[in-house]
N, C-alpha and C positions, 0 to 999 in steps of 0.2 A: 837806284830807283829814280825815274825821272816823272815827277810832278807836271802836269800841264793843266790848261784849264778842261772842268767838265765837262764831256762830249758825249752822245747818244751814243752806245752800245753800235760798233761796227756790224756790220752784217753777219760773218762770220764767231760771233758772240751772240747778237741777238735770235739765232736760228735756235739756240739755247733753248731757249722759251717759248712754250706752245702759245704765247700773243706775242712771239717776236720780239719781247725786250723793250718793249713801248713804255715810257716816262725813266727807263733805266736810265743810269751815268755812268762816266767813269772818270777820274781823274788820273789814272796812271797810263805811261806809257808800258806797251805788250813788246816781245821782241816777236821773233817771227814763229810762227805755229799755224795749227789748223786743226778743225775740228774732228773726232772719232767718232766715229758711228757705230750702231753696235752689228755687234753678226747678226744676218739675217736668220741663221738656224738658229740663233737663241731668241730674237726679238725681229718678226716679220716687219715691214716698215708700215705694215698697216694698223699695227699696236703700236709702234713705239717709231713716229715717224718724222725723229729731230735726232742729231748728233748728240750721244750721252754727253761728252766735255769736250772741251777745248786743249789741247797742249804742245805747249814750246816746244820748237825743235829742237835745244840746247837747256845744259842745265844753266839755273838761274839762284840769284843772290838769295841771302833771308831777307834782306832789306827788301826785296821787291814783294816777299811773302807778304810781310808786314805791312807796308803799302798797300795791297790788293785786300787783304784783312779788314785792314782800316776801313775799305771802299765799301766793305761786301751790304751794307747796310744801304747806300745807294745805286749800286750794281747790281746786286741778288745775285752777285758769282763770289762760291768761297774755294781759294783755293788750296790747294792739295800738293804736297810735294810728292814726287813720283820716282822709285825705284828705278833706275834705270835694267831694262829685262829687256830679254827676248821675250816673254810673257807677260802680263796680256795685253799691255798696251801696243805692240809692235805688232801682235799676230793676229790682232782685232777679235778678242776674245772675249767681245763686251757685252753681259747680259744684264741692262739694265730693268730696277723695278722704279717704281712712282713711288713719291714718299708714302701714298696717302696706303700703299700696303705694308709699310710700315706701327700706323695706325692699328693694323690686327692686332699687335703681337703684344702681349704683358711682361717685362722685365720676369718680374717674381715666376710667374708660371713658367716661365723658359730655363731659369734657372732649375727649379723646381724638378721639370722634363727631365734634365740632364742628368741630375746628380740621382736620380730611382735611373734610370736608364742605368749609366754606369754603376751604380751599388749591385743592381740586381746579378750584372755581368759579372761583376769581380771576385778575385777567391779571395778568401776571409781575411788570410793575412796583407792582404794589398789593401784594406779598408787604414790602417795606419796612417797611409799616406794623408789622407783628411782629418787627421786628428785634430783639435778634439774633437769635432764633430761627428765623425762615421759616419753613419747613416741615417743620420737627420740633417737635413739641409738645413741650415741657418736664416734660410730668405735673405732679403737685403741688408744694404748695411747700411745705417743713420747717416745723414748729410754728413762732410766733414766742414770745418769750420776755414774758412777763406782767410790763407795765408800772403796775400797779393795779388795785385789786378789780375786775371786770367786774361787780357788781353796780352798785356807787358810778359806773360811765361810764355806764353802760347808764342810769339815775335823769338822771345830766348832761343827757344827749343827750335825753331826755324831756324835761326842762325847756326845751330850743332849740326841739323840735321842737312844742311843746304852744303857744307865744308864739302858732301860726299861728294858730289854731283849731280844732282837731282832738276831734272824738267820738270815744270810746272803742271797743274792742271786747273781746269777752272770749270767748277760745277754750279749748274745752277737752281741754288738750292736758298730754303729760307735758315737752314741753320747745319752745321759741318755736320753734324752726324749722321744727315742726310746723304751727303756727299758717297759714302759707302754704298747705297743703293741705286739709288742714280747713275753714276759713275758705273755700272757695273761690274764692279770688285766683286771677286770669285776668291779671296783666298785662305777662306776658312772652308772649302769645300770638303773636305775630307772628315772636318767634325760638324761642320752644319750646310745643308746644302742649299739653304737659303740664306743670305744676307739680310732681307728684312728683322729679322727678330735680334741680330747682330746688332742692327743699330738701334732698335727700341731700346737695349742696354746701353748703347754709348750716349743716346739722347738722355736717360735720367743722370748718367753718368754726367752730362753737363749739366743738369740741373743740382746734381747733387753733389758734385766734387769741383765745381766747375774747370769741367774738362774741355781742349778743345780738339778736333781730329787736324791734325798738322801734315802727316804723312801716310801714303799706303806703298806695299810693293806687293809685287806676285804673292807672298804669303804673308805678310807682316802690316801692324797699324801700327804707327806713330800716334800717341795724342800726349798734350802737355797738363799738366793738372795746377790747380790753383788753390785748389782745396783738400789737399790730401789728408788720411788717416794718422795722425800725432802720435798715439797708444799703441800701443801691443796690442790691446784686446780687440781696438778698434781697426786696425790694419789686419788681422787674422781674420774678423770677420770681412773685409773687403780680398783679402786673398779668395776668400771661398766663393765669392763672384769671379773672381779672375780664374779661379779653376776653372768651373763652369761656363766662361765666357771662349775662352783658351786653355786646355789642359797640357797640350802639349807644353807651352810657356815655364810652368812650373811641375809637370810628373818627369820633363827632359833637361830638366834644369837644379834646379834646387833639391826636387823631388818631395816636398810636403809642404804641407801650406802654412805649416809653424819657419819655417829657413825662406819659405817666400815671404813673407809677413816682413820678417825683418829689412830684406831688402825694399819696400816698398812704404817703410813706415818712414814720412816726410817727403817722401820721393817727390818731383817735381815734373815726372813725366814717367807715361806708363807705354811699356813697348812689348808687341806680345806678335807671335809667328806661329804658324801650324806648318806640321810637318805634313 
């Protein structure tokens, strides 16, 4: 990461922002990249008439994450480590929304959708899977209690998740959970076909776990946790957000939310994919 002094958002940055990026900074040096735009069949340019992100031609450090991280409170760009794919950042397969449709959506209520959604669908003996719960949604689950900075996990989990390969991305967003929308990530499509209500969950999720969004790829979220579930009882109830958030994660995985619990009680970063 190479430190310089603070300089006004490049052009190519500030197109970011529908006023341009005006009183932005940045103190980091960028390697080379350019801005995506999104498909015009998903977002005509006269709705949506700014490049969704920014990203590196090459993958890049967690030190640099970390750095840009740091910045994102003078910058208003949080960056994103990015899967490296033929999909959907190469094929410009970018359908961004505006945070403020974010705004719609209620965690609880979505969760809520889901889990009558699938109860109603499934044969009797598959209700197991959700034990204890069955066929009552549990609703949310209590703040966990903050086990260290979530900025300092949030730099950690960059540095893991950076080893892969991964290009950068830079959204211009007031807080990472945003990033998912904006940026327009598609890759829960198969269980929710809008990303809006995806991140209304990750945003309480920083407020309540403080969680932060580190990574997306074609189908997968990276985010780091700082305040995860300690309990049994209290991890089983955060499992059954993560059913509903991602089922695929844990019914192709563990396969019930009592053996996902487990793995996730302490955890320090939560990683979830749709098939």
């Amino acid at each position: 990461m190479h430190e310089r002094e603070r300089e006004s958002l490049p052009p190519e940055l500030g197109q970011l922002f529908a006023d341009g990026g005006t009183g932005r900074v940045l103190g980091v040096a960028l390697p080379p990249g350019e801005p995506v735009w999104p498909d015009p069949g998903y977002a005509p340019q006269q709705s949506y008439p700014r490049p969704a992100f920014w990203i590196s031609d090459a993958p890049v450090s967690g030190e640099l994450w970390a750095g840009l991280r740091a910045e994102h409170r003078l910058s208003g760009l949080w960056p994103v480590l990015l899967e490296e794919s033929v999909q959907p950042w190469s094929a410009g397969q970018i359908a961004p929304d505006p945070p403020s449709e974010i705004d719609n959506y209620r965690p609880a209520a979505f969760m809520a959708e889901v889990w009558s959604d699938w109860v109603e669908q499934a044969p009797e003996d598959h209700l197991a899977e959700l034990a204890p719960f069955g066929r009552d949604c549990p609703g949310l689950a209590e703040p966990g209690i903050l086990q260290a900075d979530p900025d300092a996990i949030a730099d950690w989990y960059a540095g893991l998740l950076a080893v892969r390969g991964m290009p950068l991305g830079l959204a211009a967003v007031e807080r990472g959970a945003d990033a998912m929308a904006v940026m327009g990530w598609q890759g829960a499509l198969h269980h929710n076909e809008w990303t809006p209500p995806l991140a209304a969950v990750v945003r309480t999720w920083e407020e309540r776990f403080a969680v932060r969004v580190v990574g997306l790829g074609f189908n997968t979220l990276e985010l780091s946790v700082a305040a995860p579930p300690v309990t049994p009882a209290h991890a089983l109830h955060v499992a059954a957000e993560h059913w509903a958030f991602c089922p695929d994660s844990i019914l192709q995985g563990p396969g019930n939310l009592i053996d996902y619990a487990e793995q996730i009680q302490g955890a320090n970063a939560w990683s979830f994919w749709w098939d």
